[in-house]
Steps between C-alpha positions, in 0.01 A plus 500: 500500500859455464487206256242727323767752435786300434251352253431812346848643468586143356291583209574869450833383455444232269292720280769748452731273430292342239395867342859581535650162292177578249615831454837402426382243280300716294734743491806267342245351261420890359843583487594177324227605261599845434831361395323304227286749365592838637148599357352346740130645641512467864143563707439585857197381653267790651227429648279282301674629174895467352674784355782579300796516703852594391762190538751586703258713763285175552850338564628730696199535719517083567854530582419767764150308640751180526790676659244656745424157600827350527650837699152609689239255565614183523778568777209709662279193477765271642561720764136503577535082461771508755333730765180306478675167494737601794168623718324160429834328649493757816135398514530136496799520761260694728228243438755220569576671831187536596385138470867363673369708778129407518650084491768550769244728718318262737132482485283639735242241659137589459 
């Protein structure tokens, strides 16, 4: 159950650290873009349509979704990764224990 956990926090964070570097990706290759052509049409997807979206809000609103990432949910999720990881240790220890004890205890004769 543990591992299962671990597992899944694992991934969370991987995710958002791969939507955050996309994000910032995308977001230098639009700016790098408006400097070329400053008329630049920018879209925003919306469901299963695009729309007209002005420049510098679709930049602005990556910058934020990436710095809510970095300052947000990727320390939470390695926090998480910690706690999880920390309890599986505590876990194992106590399983350890358990099986040092059941070798040294002496067996009962049936």
């Amino acid at each position: 159950e543990l591992n299962d956990q671990y597992t899944g926090v694992r991934q969370q964070l991987h995710s958002a650290e791969v939507e955050k570097a996309k994000t910032g990706n995308a977001r230098e290759i639009i700016e790098t873009m408006l400097k070329e052509d400053a008329q630049l049409h920018t879209y925003r997807a919306v469901g299963k349509c695009f729309i007209l979206s002005d420049s510098s809000e679709l930049t602005s609103d990556m910058a934020k979704a990436e710095k809510h990432l970095t300052d947000s949910v990727i320390p939470q999720l390695k926090k998480s990764e910690e706690m999880v990881s920390k309890r599986c240790k505590n876990a194992q220890g106590e399983l350890d224990d358990m099986v040092k004890h059941l070798r040294k205890a002496p067996t009962a004769a049936a």
